[in-house]
C-alpha positions in Angstrom: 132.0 -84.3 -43.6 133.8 -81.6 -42.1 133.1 -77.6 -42.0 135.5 -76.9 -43.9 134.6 -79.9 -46.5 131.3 -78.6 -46.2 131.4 -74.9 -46.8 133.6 -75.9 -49.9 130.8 -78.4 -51.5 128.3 -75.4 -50.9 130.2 -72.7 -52.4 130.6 -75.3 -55.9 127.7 -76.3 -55.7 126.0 -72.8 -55.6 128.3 -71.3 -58.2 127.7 -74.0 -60.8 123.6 -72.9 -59.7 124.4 -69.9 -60.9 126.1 -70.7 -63.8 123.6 -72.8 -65.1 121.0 -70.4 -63.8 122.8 -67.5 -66.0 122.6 -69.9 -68.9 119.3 -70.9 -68.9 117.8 -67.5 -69.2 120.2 -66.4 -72.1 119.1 -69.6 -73.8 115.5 -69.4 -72.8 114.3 -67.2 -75.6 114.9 -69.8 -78.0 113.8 -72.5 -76.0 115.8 -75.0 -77.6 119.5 -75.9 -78.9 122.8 -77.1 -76.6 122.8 -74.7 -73.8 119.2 -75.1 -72.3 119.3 -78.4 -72.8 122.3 -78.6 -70.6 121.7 -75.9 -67.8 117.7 -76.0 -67.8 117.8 -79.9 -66.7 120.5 -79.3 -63.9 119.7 -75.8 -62.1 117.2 -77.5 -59.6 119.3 -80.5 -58.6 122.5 -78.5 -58.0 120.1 -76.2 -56.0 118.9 -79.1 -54.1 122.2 -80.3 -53.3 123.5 -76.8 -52.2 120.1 -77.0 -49.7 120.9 -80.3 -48.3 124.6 -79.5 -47.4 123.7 -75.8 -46.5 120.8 -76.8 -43.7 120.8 -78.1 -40.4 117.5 -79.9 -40.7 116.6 -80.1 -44.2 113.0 -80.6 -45.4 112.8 -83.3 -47.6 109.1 -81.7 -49.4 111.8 -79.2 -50.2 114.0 -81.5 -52.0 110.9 -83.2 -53.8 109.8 -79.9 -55.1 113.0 -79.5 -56.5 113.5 -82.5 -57.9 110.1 -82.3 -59.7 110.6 -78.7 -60.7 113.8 -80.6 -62.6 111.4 -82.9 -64.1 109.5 -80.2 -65.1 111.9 -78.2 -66.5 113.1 -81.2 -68.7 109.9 -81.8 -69.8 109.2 -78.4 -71.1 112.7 -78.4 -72.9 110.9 -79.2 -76.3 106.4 -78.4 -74.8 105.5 -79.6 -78.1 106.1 -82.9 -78.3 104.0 -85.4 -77.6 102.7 -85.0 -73.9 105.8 -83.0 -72.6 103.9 -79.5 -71.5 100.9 -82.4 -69.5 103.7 -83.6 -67.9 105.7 -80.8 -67.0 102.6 -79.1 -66.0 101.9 -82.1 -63.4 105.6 -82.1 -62.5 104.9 -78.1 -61.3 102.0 -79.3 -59.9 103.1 -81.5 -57.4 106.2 -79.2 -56.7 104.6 -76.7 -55.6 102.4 -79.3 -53.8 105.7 -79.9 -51.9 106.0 -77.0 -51.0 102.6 -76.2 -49.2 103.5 -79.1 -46.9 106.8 -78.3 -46.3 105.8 -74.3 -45.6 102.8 -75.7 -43.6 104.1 -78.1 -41.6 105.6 -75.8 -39.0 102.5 -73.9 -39.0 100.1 -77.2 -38.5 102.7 -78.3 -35.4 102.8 -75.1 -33.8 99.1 -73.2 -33.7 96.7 -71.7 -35.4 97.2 -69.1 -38.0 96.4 -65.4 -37.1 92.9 -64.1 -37.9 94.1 -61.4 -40.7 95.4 -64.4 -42.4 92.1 -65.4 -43.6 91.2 -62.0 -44.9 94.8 -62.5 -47.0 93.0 -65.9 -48.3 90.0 -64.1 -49.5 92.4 -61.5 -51.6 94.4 -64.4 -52.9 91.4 -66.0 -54.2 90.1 -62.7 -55.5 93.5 -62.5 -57.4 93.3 -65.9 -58.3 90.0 -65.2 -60.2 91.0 -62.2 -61.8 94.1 -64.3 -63.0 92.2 -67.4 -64.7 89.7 -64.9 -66.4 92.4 -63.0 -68.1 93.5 -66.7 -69.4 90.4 -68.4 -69.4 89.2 -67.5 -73.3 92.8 -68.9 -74.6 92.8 -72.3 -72.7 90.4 -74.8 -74.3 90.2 -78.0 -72.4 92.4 -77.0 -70.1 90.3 -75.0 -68.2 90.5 -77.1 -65.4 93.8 -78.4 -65.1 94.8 -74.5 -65.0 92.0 -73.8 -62.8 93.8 -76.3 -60.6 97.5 -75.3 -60.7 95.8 -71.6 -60.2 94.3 -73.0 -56.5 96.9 -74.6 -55.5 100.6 -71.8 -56.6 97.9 -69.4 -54.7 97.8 -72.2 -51.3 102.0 -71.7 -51.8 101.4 -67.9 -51.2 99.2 -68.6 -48.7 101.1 -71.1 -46.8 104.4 -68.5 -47.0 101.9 -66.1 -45.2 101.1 -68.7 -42.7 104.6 -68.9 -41.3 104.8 -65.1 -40.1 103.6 -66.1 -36.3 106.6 -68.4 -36.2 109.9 -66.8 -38.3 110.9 -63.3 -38.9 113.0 -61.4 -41.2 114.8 -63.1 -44.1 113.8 -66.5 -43.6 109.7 -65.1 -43.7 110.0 -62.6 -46.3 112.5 -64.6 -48.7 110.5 -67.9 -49.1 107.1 -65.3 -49.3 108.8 -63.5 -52.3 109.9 -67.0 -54.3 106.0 -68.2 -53.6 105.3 -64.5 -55.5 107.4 -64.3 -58.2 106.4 -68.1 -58.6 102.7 -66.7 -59.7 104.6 -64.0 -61.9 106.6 -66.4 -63.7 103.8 -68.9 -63.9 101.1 -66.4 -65.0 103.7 -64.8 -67.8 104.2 -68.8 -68.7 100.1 -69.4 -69.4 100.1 -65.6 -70.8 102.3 -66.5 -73.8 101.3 -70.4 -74.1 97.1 -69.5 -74.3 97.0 -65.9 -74.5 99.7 -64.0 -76.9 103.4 -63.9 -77.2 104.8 -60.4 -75.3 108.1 -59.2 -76.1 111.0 -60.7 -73.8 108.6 -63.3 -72.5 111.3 -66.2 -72.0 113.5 -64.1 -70.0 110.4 -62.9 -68.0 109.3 -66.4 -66.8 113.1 -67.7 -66.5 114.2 -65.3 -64.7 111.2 -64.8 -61.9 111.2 -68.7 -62.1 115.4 -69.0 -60.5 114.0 -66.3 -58.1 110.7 -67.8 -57.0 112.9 -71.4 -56.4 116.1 -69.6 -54.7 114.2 -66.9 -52.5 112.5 -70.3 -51.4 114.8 -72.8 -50.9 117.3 -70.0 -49.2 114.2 -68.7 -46.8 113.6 -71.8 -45.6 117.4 -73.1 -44.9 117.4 -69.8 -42.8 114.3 -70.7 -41.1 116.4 -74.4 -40.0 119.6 -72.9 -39.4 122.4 -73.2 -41.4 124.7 -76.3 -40.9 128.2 -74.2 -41.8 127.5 -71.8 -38.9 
């Protein structure tokens, strides 16, 4: 492919990102008709594909997450029916699973974190706890699968932190910010399921959910280098 091909497929394939990106959250609200079921199931894929073309050495845990955040957000067209919201909750799950490894792998092949990072891992957890016991009296029997997903979108945050020996600028703060508003969109997600409705609550989690996977996927490409440079 050449540059020129190249910078072309990215530039499509980004825009029609955005496009269905800009659809999904003025869909969201009603969470169900024509327009989220188009845009919702392919926002992540054209994401992916404008990573893969975009990067010089693409992580492939990146693409998985991706491609399971698609799942996910297929599953959770319609929650309701029949074991949809289990299995776009285990679709998150391992996404963001993907996205520990990819985020830590530099850090495992290159040293050992820096000693104030463990002092960040004792907030996170603190915030962690003060996150499931604001949800805990709405969640039933799925106290532990939340307590679960909790543990391990908290490791994401934690693993964005552990990269700060080993980038700088855009390509550390960006992916840091997506693993951020990934807890925000998340927690305003188990807020309205188990808790109570809020007002504006799908564009809430819609919109810090394109930001959490965009500041991510474009931090990291950053942190490879950028194949149309």
């Amino acid at each position: 492919m050449t540059a020129d091909v190249r910078v072309a497929a990215v530039i499509v394939s980004t825009v029609l990102f955005v496009l269905a990106a800009v659809g999904f959250v003025l869909a969201c609200e009603r969470r169900t008709g024509p327009l989220i079921r188009i845009t919702k199931p392919l926002m992540m894929p054209l994401l992916a594909v404008a990573y893969l073309l975009a990067s010089a050495r693409p992580t492939y845990w990146i693409v998985a997450g991706l491609l399971l955040g698609a799942i996910g957000d297929t599953a959770l067209i319609e929650p309701d029916r029949g074991n949809r919201f289990l299995i776009g909750l285990a679709a998150f799950l391992l996404g963001h699973i993907a996205y520990v490894a990819a985020l830590l792998a530099p850090v495992l092949r290159d040293g050992l974190p820096e000693p104030w990072m463990f002092l960040a891992a004792a907030v996170l957890a603190v915030a962690g706890r003060v996150v499931y016991r604001l949800l805990r009296p709405g969640l039933g029997s799925m106290k532990r699968p939340v307590l679960l997903y909790t543990t391990v979108i908290l490791a994401m945050v934690l693993a964005a932190l552990l990269r700060a020996p080993l980038v700088s600028g855009p390509a550390f703060w960006l992916p840091l910010s997506g693993a951020l508003f990934f807890v925000a969109s998340d927690t305003a997600l188990a807020y309205r399921a188990f808790r109570r409705p809020f007002p504006y609550a799908g564009q809430v989690v819609a919109v810090t959910y394109v930001l959490a996977q965009s500041l991510i996927v474009t931090g990291v490409a950053l942190g490879e280098g950028l194949a149309l440079l």
